[in-house]
Structures are given as structure tokens and as C-alpha cells.
C-alpha positions as CSV (number, residue, x, y, z in Angstrom):
1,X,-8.6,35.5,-16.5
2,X,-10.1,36.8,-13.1
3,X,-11.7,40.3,-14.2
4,X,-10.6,42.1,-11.1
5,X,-7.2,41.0,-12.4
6,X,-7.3,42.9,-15.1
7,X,-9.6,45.7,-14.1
8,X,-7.8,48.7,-15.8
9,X,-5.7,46.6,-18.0
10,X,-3.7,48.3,-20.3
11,X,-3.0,45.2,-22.5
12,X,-4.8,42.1,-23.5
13,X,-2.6,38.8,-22.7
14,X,-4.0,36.1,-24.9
15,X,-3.3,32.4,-25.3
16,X,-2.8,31.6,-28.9
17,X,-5.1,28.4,-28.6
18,X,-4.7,24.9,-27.9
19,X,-1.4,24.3,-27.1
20,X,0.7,21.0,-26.4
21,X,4.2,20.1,-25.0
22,X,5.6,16.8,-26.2
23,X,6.4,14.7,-23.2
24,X,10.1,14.8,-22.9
25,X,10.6,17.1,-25.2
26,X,12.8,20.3,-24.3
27,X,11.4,21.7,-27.5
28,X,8.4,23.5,-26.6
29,X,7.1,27.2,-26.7
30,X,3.8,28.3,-25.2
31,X,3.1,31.5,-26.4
32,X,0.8,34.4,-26.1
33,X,-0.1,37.7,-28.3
34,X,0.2,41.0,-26.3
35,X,-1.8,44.2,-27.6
36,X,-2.1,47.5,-26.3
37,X,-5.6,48.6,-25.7
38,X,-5.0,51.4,-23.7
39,X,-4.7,55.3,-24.8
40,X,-0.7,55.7,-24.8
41,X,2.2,54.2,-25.9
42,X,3.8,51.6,-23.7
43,X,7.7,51.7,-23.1
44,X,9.8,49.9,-20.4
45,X,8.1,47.1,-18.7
46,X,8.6,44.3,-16.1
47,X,7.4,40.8,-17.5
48,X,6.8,37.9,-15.0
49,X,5.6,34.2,-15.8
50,X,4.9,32.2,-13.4
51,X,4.4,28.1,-14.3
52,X,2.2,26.5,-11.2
53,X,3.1,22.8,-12.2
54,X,6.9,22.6,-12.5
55,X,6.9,18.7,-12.2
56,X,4.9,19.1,-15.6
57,X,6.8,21.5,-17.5
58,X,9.9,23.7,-16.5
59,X,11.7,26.3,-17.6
60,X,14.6,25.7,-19.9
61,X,16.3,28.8,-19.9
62,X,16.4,32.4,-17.8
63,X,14.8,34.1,-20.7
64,X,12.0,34.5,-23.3
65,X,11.3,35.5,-27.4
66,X,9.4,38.1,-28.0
67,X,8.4,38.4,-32.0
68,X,7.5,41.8,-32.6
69,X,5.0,41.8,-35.5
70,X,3.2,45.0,-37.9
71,X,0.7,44.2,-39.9
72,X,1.8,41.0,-42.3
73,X,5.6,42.1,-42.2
74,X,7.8,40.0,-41.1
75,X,8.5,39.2,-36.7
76,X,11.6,40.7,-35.2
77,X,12.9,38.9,-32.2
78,X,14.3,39.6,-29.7
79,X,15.9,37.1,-26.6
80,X,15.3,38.9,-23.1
81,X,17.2,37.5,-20.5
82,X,15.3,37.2,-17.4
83,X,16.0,35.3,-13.9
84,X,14.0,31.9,-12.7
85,X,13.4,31.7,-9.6
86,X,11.3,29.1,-7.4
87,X,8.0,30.2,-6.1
88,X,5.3,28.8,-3.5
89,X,5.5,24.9,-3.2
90,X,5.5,23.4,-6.6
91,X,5.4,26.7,-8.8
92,X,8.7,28.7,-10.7
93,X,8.8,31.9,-11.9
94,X,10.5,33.4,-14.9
95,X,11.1,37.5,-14.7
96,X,12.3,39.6,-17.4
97,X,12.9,43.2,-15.8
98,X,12.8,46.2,-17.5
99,X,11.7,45.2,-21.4
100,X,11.3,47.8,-24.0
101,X,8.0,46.5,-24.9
102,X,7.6,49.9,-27.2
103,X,3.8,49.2,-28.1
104,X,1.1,51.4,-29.6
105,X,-2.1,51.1,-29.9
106,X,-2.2,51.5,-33.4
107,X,-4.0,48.3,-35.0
108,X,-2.2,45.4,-36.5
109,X,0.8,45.9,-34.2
110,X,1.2,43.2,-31.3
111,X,4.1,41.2,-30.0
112,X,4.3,37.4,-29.3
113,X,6.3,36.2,-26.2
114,X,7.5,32.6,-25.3
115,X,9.6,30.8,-22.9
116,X,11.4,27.5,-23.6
117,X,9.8,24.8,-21.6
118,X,10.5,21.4,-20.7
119,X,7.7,19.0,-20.7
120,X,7.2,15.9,-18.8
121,X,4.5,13.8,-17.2
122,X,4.6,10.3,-15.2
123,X,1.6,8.4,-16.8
124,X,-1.1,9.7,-18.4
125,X,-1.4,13.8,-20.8
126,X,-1.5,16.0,-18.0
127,X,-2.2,19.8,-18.0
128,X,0.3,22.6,-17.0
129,X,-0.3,26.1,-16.1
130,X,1.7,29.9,-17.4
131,X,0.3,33.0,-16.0
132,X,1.6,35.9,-17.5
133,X,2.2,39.1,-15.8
134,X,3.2,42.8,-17.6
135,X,3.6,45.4,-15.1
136,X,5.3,48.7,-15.2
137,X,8.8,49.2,-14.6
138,X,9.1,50.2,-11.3
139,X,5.8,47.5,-10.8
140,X,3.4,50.0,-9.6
141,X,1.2,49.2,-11.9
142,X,-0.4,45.8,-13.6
143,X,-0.9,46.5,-17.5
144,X,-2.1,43.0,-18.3
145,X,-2.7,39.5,-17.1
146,X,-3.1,36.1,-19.3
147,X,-3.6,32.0,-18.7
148,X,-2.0,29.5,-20.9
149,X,-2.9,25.9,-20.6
150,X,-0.8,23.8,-22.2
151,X,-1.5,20.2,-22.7
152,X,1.1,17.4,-22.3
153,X,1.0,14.3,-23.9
């Protein structure tokens, strides 16, 4: 993650590891944890993902999970429906507008989000890309910025 990127960040956007995509399987979910890190509470927020490498993974569906976790209690999920849309050359982009993220900064409290991905490559494991954006609302301002790499094989 490019620090200028996230100069000011509001959240951390982490990968959660390693993670693989079974060629041709429509079963896959690349994840990262969001945490607030910033002084306030964080409401209503715009969530983009953008994949770079659509002939390696797609998108499956116009949405994303989010597991809501606090402390060791159990997740609560929510489906946000979103809109895909192509980007520059090769890329696709996944937007989920106006999300009640509803995140303190209290410790132990995160939330997990995840797309549905297809995953396919023509000969040998390959490597895709997920950059995932939180902004604001109204997208004035960038709260956080995270890199997934996930591995197909």
C-alpha cells in the first residue's frame, strides 16, 4: 500500500494472508479486515474494489459480505448490493454506495468484507489483483486503502 495513499487514513484495509482461488472455481472469497483507527465513529460510506486482472478472477455477483465482528462474539452479515462495472483495459470494478459501515474505534471491533470471485487461469497459477477503496459518502474523502493478492492455482 502506497503511503501517500493512505496519508490520513482513517481505517486500516488489511489482507487476511495468503490467499488462493481454485482455478474454475466460482467459489472463492478474498477478504480483508477493516478497523477504524481514527478519533470518531465512522457511519455511511462508499466502498469500491477494483480487480486489475479480470481474465484471472471476476466478479460473480454486484455485491459483497461484510461480517461484522466484537470481540470473540459471533459475525453478523450483511449482503450489500453494489454495481460492477468495467474499468481501464483489462480491470472491473465492484461499488457498493452508501454502506453503514457504523465503526468505532473501540478495540476488538472490525468488520470483514468479501466479494464472490470467479477464478481462472490458462496454464500455469497465476496471481490476481483487489484494491480496496473506503471513502466517504459523498467521496470527498479517502478513509482507507488495501491490496489483496490472491493466488490461483
Amino acid at each position: 500500500m502506497a503511503a501517500e495513499e493512505n496519508a490520513g487514513a482513517r481505517l486500516t484495509i488489511e489482507s487476511r494472508g495468503v490467499q488462493y482461488a481454485v482455478d474454475g472455481s466460482q467459489y472463492n472469497y478474498p477478504s480483508v479486515v477493516v478497523r477504524n483507527i481514527g478519533p470518531e465513529w465512522i457511519g455511511p460510506v462508499r466502498i469500491t474494489v477494483e480487480n486489475v486482472w479480470k481474465e484471472r478472477i471476476a466478479f460473480m455477483d454486484p455485491q459483497l459480505t461484510m461480517s461484522r465482528w466484537e470481540h470473540e462474539g459471533t459475525p453478523q452479515e450483511e449482503i450489500l448490493g453494489g454495481v460492477v462495472s468495467p474499468g481501464e483495459n483489462v480491470a472491473q470494478r465492484l461499488t457498493c454506495e452508501s454502506v453503514d459501515l457504523n465503526l468505532d474505534n473501540k478495540p476488538g471491533q472490525w468488520v470483514v468484507l468479501y466479494p464472490r470471485v470467479d477464478a481462472h487461469t490458462s496454464r500455469r497459477a497465476t496471481t490476481g489483483v483487489l484494491y480496496f477503496t473506503i471513502d466517504s459518502a459523498n467521496g470527498s474523502e479517502r478513509l482507507g486503502y488495501g491490496k489483496v493478492e490472491v493466488n490461483v492455482r
